[in-house]
C-alpha positions as CSV (number, residue, x, y, z in Angstrom):
1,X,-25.2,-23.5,-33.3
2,X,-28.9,-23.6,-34.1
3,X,-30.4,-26.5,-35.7
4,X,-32.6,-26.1,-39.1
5,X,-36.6,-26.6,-38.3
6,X,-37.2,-27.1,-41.8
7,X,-35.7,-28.7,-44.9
8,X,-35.6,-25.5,-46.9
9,X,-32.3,-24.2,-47.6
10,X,-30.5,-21.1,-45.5
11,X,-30.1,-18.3,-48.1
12,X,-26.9,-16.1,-48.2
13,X,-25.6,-13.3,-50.8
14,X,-22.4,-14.4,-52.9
15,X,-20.8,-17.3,-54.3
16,X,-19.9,-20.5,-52.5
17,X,-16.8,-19.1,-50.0
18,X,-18.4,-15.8,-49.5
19,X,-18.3,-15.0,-45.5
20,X,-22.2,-14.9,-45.4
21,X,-22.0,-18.6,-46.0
22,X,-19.3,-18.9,-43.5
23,X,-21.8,-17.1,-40.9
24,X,-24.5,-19.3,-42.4
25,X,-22.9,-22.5,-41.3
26,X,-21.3,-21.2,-38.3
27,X,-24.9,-20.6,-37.3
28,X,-26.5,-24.1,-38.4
29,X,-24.4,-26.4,-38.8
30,X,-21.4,-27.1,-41.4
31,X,-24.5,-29.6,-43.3
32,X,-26.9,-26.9,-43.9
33,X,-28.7,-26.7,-47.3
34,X,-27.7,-23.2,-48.7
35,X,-29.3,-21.2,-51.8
36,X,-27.4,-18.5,-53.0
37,X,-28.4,-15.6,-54.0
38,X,-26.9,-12.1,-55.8
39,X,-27.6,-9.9,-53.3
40,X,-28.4,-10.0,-49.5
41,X,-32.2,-7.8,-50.4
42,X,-32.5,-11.1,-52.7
43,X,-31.7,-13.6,-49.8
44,X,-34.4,-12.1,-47.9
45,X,-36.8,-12.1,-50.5
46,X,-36.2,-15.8,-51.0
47,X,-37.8,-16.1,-47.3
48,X,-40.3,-14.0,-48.2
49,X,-41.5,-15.7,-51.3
50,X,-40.9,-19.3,-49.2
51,X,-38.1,-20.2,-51.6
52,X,-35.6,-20.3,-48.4
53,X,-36.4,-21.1,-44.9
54,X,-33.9,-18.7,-43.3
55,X,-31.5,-16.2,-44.5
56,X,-28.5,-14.4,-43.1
57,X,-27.6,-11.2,-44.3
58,X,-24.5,-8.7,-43.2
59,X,-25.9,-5.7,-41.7
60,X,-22.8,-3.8,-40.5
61,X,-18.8,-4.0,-39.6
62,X,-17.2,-2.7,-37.2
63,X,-14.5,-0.5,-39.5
64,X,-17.0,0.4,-41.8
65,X,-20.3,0.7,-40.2
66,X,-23.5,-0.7,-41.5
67,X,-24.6,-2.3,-45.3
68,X,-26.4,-0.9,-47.9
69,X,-29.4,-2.4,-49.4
70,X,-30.7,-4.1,-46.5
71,X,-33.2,-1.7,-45.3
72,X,-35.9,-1.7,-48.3
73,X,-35.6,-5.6,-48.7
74,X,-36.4,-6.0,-44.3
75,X,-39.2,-3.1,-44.8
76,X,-41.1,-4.7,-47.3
77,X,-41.1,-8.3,-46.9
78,X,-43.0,-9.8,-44.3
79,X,-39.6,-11.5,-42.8
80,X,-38.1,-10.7,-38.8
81,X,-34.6,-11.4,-37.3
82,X,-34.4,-14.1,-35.4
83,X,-30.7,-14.4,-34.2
84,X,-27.5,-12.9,-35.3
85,X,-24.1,-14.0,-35.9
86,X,-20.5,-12.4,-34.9
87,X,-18.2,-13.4,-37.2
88,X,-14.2,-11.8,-37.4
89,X,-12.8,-11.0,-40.7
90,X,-8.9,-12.3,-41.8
91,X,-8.6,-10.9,-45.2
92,X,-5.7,-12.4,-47.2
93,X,-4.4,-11.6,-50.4
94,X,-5.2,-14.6,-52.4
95,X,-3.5,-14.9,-56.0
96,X,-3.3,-17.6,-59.1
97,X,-1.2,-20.8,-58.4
98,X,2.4,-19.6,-59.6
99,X,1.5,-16.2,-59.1
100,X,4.2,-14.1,-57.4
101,X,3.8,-10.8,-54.8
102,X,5.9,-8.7,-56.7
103,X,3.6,-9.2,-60.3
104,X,0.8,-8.7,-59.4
105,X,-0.9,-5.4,-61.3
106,X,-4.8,-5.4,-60.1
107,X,-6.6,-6.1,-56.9
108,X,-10.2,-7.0,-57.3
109,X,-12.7,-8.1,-54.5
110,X,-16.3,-6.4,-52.8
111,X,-16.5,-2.7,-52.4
112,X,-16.4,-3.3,-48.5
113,X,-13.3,-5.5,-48.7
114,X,-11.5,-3.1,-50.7
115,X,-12.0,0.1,-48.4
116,X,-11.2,-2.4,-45.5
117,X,-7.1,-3.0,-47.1
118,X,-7.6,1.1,-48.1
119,X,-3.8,1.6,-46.5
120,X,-2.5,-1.9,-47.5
121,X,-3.5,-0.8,-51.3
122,X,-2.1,2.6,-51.4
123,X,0.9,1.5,-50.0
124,X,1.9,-1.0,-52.4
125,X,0.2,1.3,-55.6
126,X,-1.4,-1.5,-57.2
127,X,-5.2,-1.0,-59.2
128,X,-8.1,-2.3,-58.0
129,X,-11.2,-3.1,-59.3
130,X,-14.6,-4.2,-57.9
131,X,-16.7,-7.3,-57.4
132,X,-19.8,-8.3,-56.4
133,X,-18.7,-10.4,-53.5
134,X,-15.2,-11.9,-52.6
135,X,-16.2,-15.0,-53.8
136,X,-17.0,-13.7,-57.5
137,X,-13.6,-12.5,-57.3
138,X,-12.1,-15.5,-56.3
139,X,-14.1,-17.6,-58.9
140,X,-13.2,-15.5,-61.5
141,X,-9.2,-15.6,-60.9
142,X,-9.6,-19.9,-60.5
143,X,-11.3,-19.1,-64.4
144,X,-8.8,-16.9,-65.4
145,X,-5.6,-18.0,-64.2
146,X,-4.2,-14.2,-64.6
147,X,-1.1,-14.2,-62.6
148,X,-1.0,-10.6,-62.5
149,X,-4.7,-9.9,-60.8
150,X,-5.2,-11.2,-56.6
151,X,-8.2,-10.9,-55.0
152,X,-8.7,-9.9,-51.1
153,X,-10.5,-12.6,-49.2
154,X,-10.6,-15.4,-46.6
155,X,-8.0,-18.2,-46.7
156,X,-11.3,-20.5,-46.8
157,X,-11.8,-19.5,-50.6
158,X,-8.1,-20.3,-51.3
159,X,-8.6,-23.8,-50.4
160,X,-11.9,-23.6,-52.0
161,X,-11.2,-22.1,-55.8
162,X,-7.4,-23.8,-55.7
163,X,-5.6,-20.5,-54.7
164,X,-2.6,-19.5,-53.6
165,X,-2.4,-17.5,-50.2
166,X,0.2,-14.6,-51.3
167,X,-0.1,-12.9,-47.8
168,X,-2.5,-12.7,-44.7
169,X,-3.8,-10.2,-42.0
170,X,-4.1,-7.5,-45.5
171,X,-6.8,-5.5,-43.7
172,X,-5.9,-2.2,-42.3
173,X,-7.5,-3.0,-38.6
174,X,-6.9,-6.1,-36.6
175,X,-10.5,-5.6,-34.9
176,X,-13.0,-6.7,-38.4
177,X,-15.5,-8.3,-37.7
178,X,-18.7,-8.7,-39.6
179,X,-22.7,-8.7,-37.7
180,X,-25.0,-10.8,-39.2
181,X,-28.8,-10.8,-38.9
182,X,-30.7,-14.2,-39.3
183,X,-33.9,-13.7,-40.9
184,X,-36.5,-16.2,-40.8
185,X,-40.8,-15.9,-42.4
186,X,-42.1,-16.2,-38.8
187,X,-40.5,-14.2,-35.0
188,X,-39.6,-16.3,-32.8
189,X,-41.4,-15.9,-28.8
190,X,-39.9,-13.0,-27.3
191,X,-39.9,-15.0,-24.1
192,X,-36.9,-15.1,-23.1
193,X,-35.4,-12.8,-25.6
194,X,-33.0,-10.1,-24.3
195,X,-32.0,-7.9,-28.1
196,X,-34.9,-6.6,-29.8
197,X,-34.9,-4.7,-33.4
198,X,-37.5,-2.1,-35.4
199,X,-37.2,-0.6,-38.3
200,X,-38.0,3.1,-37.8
201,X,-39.0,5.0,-41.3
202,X,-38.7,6.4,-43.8
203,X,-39.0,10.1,-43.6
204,X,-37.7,10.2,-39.9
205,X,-35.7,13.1,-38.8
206,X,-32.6,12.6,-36.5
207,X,-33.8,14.6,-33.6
208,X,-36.8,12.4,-33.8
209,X,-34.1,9.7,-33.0
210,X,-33.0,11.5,-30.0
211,X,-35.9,11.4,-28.5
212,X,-37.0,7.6,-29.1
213,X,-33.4,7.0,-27.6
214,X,-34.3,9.0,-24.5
215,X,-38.1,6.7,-24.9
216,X,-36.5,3.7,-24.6
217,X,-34.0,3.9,-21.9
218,X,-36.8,5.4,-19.9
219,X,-38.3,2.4,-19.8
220,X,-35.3,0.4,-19.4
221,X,-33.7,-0.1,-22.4
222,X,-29.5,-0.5,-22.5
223,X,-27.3,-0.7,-25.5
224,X,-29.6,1.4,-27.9
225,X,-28.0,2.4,-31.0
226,X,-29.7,3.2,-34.6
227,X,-27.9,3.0,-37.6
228,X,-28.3,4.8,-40.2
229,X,-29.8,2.5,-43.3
230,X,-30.6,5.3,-46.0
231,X,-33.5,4.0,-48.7
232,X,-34.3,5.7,-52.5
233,X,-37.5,7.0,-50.4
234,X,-36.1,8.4,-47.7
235,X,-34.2,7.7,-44.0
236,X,-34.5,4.6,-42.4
237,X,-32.9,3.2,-39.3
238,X,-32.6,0.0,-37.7
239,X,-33.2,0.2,-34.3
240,X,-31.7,-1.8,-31.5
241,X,-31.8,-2.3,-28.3
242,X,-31.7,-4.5,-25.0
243,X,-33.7,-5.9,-22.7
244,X,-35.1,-7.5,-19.9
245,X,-36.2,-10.8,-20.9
246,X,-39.2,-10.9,-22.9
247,X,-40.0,-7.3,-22.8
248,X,-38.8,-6.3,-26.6
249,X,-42.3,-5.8,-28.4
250,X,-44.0,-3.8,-25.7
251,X,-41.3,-1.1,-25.4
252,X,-41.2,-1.0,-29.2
253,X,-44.8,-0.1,-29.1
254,X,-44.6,2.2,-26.6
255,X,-41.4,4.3,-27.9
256,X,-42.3,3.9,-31.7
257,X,-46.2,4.5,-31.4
258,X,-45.7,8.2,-32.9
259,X,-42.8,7.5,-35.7
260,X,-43.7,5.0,-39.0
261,X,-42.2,1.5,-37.5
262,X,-42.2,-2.3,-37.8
263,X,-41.0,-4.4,-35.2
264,X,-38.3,-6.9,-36.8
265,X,-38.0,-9.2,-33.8
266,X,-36.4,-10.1,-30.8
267,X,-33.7,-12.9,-29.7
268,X,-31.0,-13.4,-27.5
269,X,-27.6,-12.3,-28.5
270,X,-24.4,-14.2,-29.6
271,X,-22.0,-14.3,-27.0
């Protein structure tokens, strides 16, 4: 747990109850001031304009690989990752107080949560239907009251919106767990550090991939792996690696020196 070095609140994307809050407060502190925000490319833009001191943003699963819309957001603010944050994924089926298993018609939560319960769904044959964040969903059926519509969630937003938990474990691998960045206006020292990340694009080919893979374990790098971040103006990847202490920036500069790049920062890894 990391204390806050300023008064200014940690940004997330989603309603109160979304899991980026739960990674938010897992990270500083249960008493944290939070802002929330619509999206996680607004959460880092309220670092960036100075409206948040911190944010922390999903930026891939480990069913589904990495998040959309974080790449043009980190490439054009003037923000770096500062720490990250592991956090395991329960989804439950949450429905209206009353609400019964066998009336329920539509399923709504995020995209993400959705293709997570993809075999849970089918099986059972019910709709579903989108939302920006599990937490929307969640808020909407504590509005609404519908007894025939659940949403897929955490248990945390039953307890928080007055739900009813209608079943648990919903998603179709045990092994869900979300990686968060933390983003903050200023790095932190690298001393120290042992993870290191750059943003490598747009425009950059895959073999040109290979090869700064090759670059960076050259020169000692372990554990490199680039995901694929897509942008409207072309490939972007976020590139990660580790380290020996303290050694992040310089091997950025010397494996990224030929590709378009900005180093995003450097910081020791959860265990």
């Amino acid at each position: 747990m990391h204390r806050l070095s300023t008064v200014l609140p940690v940004a997330f994307s989603g309603a109160p109850g979304a899991y980026s809050e739960e990674a938010a407060l897992r990270h500083f502190g249960p008493g944290a001031p939070t802002l929330t925000c619509p999206t996680a490319a607004d959460a880092i833009l309220a670092v960036d304009d100075g409206r948040a001191g911190h944010a922390v943003v999903a930026v891939e699963n480990s069913i589904t690989g990495p998040f959309a819309g974080v790449a043009e957001a980190l490439m054009d603010c003037k923000v770096f990752a500062v720490g990250e944050v592991m956090l395991p994924i329960r989804h439950c089926l949450l429905g209206a107080p009353g609400a019964r298993l066998d009336e329920i018609a539509v399923v709504t939560s995020h995209q993400i949560a959705l293709s997570q319960c993809r075999d849970f769904l089918a099986r059972w044959g019910v709709a579903t239907r989108t939302s920006p964040d599990t937490a929307d969903a969640a808020r909407e059926l504590e509005r609404t009251s519908d007894a025939a519509l659940a949403v897929i969630g955490s248990r945390a937003l039953a307890d928080l919106y007055g739900l009813q938990v209608l079943a648990e474990g919903v998603a179709d691998h045990a092994d869900n767990t979300n990686r968060f960045m933390v983003i903050a206006a200023k790095p932190t020292s690298p001393d120290g550090a042992r993870r290191t990340a750059a943003l490598i694009g747009p425009g950059v080919a895959p073999r040109s991939l290979k090869t700064l893979r090759i670059q960076l374990e050259a020169h000692g790098a372990s554990r490199v792996r680039a995901p694929f971040l897509g942008s409207s103006d072309g490939s972007r990847y976020l590139v990660e690696f580790d380290h020996r202490a303290g050694y992040g920036p310089e091997l950025v500069e010397r494996a990224c020196a030929r590709l378009p790049h900005r180093y995003l920062g450097s910081w020791d890894p959860e265990s």
